[in-house]
GUFI-27855 format. One record per residue (C-alpha): residue in three letters; x, y, z. Coordinates in pm, whole numbers, plus 32768, in hexadecimal, padded with zeros to 4 digits. Example, Ala and Ser with C-alpha at 12.3 -4.5 7.8 and 13.67 -1.06 7.14 Angstrom:
<sites>
ALA84CE7E3E830C
SER85577F9682CA
</sites>
This chain:
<sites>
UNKA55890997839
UNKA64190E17956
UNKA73A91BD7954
UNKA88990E5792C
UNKA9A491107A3E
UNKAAE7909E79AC
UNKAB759038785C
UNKAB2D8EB778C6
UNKA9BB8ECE78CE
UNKA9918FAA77B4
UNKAA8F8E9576E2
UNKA9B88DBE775A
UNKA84D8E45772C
UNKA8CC8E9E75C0
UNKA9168CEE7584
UNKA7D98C9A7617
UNKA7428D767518
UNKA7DA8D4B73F6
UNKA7C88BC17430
UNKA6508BBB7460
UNKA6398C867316
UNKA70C8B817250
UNKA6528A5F72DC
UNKA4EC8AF47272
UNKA5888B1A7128
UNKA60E89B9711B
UNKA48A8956718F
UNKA42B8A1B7043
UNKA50289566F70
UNKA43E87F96FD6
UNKA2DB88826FC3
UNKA21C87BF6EBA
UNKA0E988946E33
UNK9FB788186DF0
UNK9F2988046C87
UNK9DCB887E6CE9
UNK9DDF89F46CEC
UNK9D128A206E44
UNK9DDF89196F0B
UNK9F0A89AF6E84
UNK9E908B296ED7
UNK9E4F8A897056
UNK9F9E89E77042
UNKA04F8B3D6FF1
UNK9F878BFF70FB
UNK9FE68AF971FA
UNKA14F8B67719C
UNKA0E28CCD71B8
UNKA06C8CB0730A
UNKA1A78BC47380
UNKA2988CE772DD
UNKA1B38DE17392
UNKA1E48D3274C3
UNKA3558D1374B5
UNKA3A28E907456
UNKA2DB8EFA7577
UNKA37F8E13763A
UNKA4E48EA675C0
UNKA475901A75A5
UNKA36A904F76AC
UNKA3D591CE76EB
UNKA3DD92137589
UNKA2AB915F74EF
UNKA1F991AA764B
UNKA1FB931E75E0
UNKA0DD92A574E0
UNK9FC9922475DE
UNK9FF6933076E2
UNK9E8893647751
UNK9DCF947F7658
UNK9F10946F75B1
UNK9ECA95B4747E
UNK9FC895FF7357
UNKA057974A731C
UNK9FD3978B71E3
UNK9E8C9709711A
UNK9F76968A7015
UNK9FC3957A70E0
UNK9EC59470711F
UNK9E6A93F0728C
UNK9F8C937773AB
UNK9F26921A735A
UNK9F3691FB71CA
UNKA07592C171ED
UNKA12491AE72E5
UNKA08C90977219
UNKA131914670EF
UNKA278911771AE
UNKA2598FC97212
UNKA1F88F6170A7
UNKA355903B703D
UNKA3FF8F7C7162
UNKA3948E2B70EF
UNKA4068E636F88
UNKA5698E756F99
UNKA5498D1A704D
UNKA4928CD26F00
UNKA5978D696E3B
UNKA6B98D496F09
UNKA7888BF56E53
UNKA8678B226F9C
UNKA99B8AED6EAE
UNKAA018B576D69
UNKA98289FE6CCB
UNKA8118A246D39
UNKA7F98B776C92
UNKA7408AE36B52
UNKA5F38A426BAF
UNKA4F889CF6AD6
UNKA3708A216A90
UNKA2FC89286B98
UNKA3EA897E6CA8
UNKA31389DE6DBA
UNKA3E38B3D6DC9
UNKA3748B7A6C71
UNKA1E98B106CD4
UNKA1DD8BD56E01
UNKA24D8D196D5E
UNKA18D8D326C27
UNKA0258C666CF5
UNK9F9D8DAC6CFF
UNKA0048E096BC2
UNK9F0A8CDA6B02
UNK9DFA8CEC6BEB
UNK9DF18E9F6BB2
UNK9DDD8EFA6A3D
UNK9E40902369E9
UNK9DDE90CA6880
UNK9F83910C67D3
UNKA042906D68F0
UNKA0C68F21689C
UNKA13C8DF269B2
UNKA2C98E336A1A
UNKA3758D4C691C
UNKA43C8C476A04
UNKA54C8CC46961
UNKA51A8E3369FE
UNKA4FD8D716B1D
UNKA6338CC96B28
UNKA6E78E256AAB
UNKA6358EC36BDB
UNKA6EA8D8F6CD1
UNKA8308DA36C14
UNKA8278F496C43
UNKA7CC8ECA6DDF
UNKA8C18DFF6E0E
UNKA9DF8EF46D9A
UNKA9388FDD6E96
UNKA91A8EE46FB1
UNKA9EC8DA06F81
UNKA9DE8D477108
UNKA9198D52720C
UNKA9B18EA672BB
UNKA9548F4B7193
UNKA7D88E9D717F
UNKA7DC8F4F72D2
UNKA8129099727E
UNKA74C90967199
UNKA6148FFF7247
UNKA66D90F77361
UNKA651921D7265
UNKA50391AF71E6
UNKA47891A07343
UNKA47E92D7738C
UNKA48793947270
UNKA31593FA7254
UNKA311943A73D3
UNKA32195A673AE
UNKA1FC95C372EB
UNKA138958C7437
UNKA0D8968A750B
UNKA13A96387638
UNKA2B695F575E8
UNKA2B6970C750A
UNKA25597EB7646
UNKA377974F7704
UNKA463979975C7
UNKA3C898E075A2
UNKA3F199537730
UNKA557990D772C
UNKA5E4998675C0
UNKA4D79AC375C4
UNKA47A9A5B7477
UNKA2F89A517432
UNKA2C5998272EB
UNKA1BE98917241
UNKA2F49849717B
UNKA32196F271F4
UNKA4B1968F713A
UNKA52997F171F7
UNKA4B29759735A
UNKA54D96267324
UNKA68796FD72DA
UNKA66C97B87405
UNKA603966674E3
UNKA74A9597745C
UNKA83F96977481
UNKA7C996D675FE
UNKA86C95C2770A
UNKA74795E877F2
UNKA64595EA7702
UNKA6E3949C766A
UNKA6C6941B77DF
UNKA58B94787823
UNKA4CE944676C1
UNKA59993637600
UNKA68692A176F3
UNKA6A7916875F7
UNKA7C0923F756D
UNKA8A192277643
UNKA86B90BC763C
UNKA95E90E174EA
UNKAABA90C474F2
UNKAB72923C74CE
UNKAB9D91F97375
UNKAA5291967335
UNKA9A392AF73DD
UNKAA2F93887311
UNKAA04930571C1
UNKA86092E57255
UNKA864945B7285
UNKA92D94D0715C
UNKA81A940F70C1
UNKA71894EE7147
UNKA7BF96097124
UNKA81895F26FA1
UNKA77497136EF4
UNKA73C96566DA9
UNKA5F295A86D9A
UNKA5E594906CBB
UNKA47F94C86C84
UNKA49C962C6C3B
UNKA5B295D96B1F
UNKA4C094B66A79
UNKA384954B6A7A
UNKA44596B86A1C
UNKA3BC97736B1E
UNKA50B98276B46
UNKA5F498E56A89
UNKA735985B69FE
UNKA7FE991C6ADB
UNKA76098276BFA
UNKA82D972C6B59
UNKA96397DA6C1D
UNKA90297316D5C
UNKA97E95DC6CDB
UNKAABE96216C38
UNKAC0895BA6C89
UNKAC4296C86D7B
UNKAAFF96946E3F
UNKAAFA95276E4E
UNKABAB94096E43
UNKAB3C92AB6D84
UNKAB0091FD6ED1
UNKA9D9932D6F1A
UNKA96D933A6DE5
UNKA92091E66DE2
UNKA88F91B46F14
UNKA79B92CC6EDC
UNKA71A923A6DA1
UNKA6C890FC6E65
UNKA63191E16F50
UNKA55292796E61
UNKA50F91216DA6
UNKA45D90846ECD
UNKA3B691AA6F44
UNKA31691906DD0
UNKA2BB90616E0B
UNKA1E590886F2E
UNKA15D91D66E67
UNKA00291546E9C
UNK9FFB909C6FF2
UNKA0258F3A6F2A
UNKA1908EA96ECE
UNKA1C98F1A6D67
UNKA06C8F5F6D3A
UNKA0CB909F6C52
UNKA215902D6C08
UNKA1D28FE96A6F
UNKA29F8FAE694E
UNKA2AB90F168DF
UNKA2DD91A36A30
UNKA42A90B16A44
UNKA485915168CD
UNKA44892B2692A
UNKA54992806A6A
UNKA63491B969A8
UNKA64B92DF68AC
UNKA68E93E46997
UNKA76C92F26A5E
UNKA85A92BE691F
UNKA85094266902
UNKA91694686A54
UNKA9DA934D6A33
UNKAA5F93E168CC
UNKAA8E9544694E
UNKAB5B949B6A80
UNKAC2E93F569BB
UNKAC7395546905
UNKAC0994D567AD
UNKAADB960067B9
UNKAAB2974C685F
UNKA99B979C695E
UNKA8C098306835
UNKA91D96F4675D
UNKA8A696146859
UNKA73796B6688B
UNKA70696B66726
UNKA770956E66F0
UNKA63C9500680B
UNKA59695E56741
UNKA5CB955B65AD
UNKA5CA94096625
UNKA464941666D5
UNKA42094A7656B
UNKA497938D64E1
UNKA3C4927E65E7
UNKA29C93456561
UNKA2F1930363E3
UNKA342945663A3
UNKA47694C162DB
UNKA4FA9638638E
UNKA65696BA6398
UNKA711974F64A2
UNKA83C980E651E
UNKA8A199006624
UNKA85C9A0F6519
UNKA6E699E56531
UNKA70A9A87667E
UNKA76A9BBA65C8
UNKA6509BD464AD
UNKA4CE9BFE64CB
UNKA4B09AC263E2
UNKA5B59A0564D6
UNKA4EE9A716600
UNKA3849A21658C
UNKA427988B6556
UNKA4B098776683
UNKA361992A6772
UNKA295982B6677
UNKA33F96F766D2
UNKA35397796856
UNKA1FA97716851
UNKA1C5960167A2
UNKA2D0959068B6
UNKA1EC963169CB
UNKA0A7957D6912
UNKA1B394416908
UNKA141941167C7
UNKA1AB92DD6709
UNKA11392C065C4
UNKA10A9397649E
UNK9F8793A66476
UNK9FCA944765EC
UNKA0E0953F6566
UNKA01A95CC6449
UNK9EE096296512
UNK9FE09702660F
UNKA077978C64C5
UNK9F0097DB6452
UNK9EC698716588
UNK9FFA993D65BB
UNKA01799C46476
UNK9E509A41647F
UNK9EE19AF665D7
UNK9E929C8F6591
UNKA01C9D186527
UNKA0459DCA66B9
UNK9FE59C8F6739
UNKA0EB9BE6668E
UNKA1DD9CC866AE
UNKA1CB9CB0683A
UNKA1EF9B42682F
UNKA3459B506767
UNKA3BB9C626842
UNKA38A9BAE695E
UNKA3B89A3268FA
UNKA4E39A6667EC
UNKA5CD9B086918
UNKA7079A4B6937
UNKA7629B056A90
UNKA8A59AF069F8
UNKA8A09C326954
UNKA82F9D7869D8
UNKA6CE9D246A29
UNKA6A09C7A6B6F
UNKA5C99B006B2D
UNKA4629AAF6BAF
UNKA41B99796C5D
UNKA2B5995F6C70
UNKA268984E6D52
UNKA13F97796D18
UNKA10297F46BCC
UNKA10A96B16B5A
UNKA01496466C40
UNK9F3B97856C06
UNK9F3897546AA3
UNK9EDD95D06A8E
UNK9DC5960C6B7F
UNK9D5F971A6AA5
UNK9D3796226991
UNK9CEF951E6A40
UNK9BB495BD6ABE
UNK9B2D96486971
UNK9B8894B568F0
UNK9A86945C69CA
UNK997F95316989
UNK99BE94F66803
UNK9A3B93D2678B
UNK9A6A94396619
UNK9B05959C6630
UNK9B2C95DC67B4
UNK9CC2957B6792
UNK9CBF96BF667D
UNK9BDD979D6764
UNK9CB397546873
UNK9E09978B67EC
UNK9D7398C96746
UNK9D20992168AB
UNK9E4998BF6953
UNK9F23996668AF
UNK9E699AB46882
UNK9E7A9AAE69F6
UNK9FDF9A7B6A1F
UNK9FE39BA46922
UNK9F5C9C756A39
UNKA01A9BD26B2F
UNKA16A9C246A5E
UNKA0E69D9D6A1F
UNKA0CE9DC66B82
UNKA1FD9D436C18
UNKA2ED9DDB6AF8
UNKA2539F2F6B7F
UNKA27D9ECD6D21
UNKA3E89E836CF0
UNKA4359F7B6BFA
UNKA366A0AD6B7E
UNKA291A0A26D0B
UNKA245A21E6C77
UNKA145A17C6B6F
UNK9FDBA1976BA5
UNK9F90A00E6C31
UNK9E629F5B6B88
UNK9DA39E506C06
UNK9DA89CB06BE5
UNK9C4E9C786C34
UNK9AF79C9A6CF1
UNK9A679BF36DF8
UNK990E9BB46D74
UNK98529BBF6E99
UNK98EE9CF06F4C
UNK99529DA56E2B
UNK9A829DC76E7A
UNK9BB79E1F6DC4
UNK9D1B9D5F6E1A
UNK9E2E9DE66DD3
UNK9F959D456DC6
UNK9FC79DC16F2A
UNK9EA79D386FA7
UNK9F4D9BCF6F25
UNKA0AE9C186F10
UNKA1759B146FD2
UNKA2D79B726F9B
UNKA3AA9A536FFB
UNKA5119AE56FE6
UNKA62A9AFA6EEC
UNKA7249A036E82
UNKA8519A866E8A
UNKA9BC9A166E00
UNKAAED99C86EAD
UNKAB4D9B806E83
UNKAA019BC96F17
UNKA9709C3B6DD9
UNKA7E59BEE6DAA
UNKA7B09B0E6C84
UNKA65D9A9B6CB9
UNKA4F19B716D91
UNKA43B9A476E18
UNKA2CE9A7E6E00
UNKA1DE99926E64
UNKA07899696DC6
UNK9FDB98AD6F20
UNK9EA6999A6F3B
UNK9E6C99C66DB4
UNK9E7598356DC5
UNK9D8898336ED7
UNK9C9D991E6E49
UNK9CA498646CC9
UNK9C45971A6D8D
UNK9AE997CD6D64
UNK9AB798626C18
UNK9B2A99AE6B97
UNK9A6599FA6A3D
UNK9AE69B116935
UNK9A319BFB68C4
UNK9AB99D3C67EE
UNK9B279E6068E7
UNK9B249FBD68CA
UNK9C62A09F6959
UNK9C8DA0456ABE
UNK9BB09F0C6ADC
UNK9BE49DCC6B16
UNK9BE19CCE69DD
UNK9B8F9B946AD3
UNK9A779B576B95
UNK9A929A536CB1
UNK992F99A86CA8
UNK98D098EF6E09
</sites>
């Protein structure tokens, strides 16, 4: 995309592109799906590809990022330059899918080919406890859209932030971001921070910007630049004092919004497919912690309030009856509920069956073990103790699961909860004492099988910053788990360890 001389072509690059958008989704509306499951599946890839075709067309800087020649990602926790930009252009596509034309049009039904397209992948994919998106998720999902984005300038924007959200997870516009801001990160949401707050770097990388009216740019890069993650919130990866971020005095409704929509399509194109992943339960779990902001917002609960109403009523989606109130922050009893249901938020449990094996496996944990995990998980970051946001620990402790599921069938989901969490145990232990007692004697996480060697939290420690508040006072250490996650995608195996050894064993 050219750089844009005056305010009459960018006025009119911006119609062009928000008119082809509209029309593509008026095309959507007419499609008639086949009945047969493998025409239809051809149909919906032809749309794919003519969606694909169109965004490249429209953002050829930004999606052209993705097929740069030996294109590499900055970290291993990302997958491959070209499953990461068909990620985007599935996220793209579905808030054409979700997106209603006028207020009327917001309610479809079960065969409306918006409806068909989004949950396809969803019948043809199985997955053991997910259930299809109800179609009348679906149509909460375009009525929550529409508020975001009820014209086409808005549609836009928010196309335009999709597009190059994920660029900076590639290394060769991270080095540009890097060279210029003297920042060297593999924390990909910090580049993009850097990259959209830099005029020449905008120019250069990401010129479809400036393609937005004034107004418009600057809701697209207070979107990116938001230090609540939605994601974070739901799955309870963060404290409650992250919750700050999206108060009143952080963010307005129009933001807030808009970055929900944001994070809603980039869900749905989680898996490279268009609402592949995005289940009936996933929809609950955001739902729950949406209401929660929205409530605390309003001023009808406190920060603390609001996590611990995500909290009890993810309890209560699981069947299970628990109590809570900001006093549970202040008693061991209060604390060990709320690092419990954390960690069935990070599993995004659903069912009860689900809750009671993390319960059996929390409470078998040896008494230090579980003491590390409610000092560390049952911070506020609202009181004297700093939070912990360990990012990826959801991932790190599915896959731990996930792996010993499929080497056992019967008992490999107990095994590998056992496992996970004894781990993140160890993990906990470890960072409590880098932060804050440095001066105690640091212990191993676990052994590289075939080298024998020991790593220590230093030798993974990926310290992605602080999140501070508006006085400058640090209410959250952001720690990321990449190279723990990498190493688990192998297999670490317990065994019982002596004083200074390692518990885990990675096996090649």
């Amino acid at each position: 995309m050219e750089l844009l001389r005056n305010e009459f072509e960018r006025i009119e690059a911006q119609e062009k592109a928000e008119n082809l958008l509209v029309d593509f989704r008026g095309n959507l509306s007419l499609v008639e799906l086949s009945s047969d499951v493998s025409e239809r599946s051809r149909q919906i890839e032809k749309i794919c590809q003519e969606f694909d075709d169109l965004a490249l067309k429209l953002f050829p800087v930004e999606l052209g990022h993705f097929t740069v020649k030996d294109q590499k990602t900055i970290s291993s926790r990302y997958k491959n330059a070209s499953f990461e930009q068909k990620r985007t252009l599935r996220s793209m596509l579905a808030v054409l899918v979700l997106a209603p034309d006028r207020p009327e049009n917001i309610i479809v039904s079960e065969s409306s080919p918006f409806y068909q397209i989004f949950t396809h992948s969803q019948e043809i994919s199985p997955v053991i406890n997910k259930t299809k998106l109800s179609i009348e998720s679906f149509n909460q999902m375009r009525e929550e859209m529409f508020m975001a984005c009820p014209d086409k300038q808005d549609l836009l924007t928010l196309e335009t932030v999709l597009s190059l959200h994920d660029t900076t997870k590639l290394k060769t516009v991270a080095a540009k971001v890097e060279s210029l801001s003297g920042v060297t990160s593999i924390n990909h949401d910090l580049l993009l921070s850097f990259m959209t707050q830099n005029p020449r770097l905008i120019n250069e990388l990401v010129p479809s910007l400036n393609r937005l009216s004034r107004e418009q740019k600057e809701l697209a890069i207070q979107v990116m630049n938001l230090q609540y993650n939605r994601g974070q919130h739901a799955q309870a990866e963060a404290s409650a004092a992250h919750l700050i971020f999206v108060g009143q005095d952080y963010a307005d409704q129009r933001l807030v919004r808009m970055q929900r929509q944001e994070s809603n399509a980039d869900l749905a194109g989680l898996d490279g497919t268009l609402g592949g992943k995005y289940f009936e339960e996933m929809f609950q779990h955001y739902k729950i912690a949406d209401l929660s902001i929205d409530l605390m917002r309003t001023g009808d609960l406190n920060i603390k309030q609001a996590y611990l109403f995500t909290l009890q009523n993810r309890a209560a989606m699981m069947g299970v009856e628990i109590d809570l109130d900001e006093w549970d922050f202040e008693t061991r009893a209060g604390l060990e509920k709320i690092t419990l249901l954390r960690f069935a938020c990070q599993y995004q449990m659903s069912t009860y069956d689900e809750f009671m094996l993390l319960n059996h496996c929390f409470a078998g944990l040896a008494p230090l073990n579980r003491d590390a995990l409610v000092e560390t998980f049952g911070r506020s970051g609202l009181d004297d103790k700093v939070g912990i946001l360990f990012y990826y620990s959801p991932a790190l402790m599915c896959s731990i699961r996930d792996l010993e599921i499929e080497e056992d069938k019967i008992d490999g989901a107990r095994f590998g909860i056992e496992r996970g969490l004894k781990l993140m145990s160890r993990i906990a232990k470890e960072t409590l004492r880098f932060f804050e007692k440095p001066e105690i004697q640091a212990f191993p996480l676990y052994t590289l099988l075939r080298t024998g060697k020991l790593v220590m939290l230093e030798d993974v420690l990926e310290i992605r910053g602080v999140n501070r508040d508006k006085s400058g006072r640090v209410i959250e250490y952001v720690v990321a788990l990449t190279e723990i996650l990498k190493d688990y995608s192998k297999k670490l195996s317990v065994s019982e360890a002596g004083l200074g050894e390692a518990d885990f064993t990675l096996v090649d």
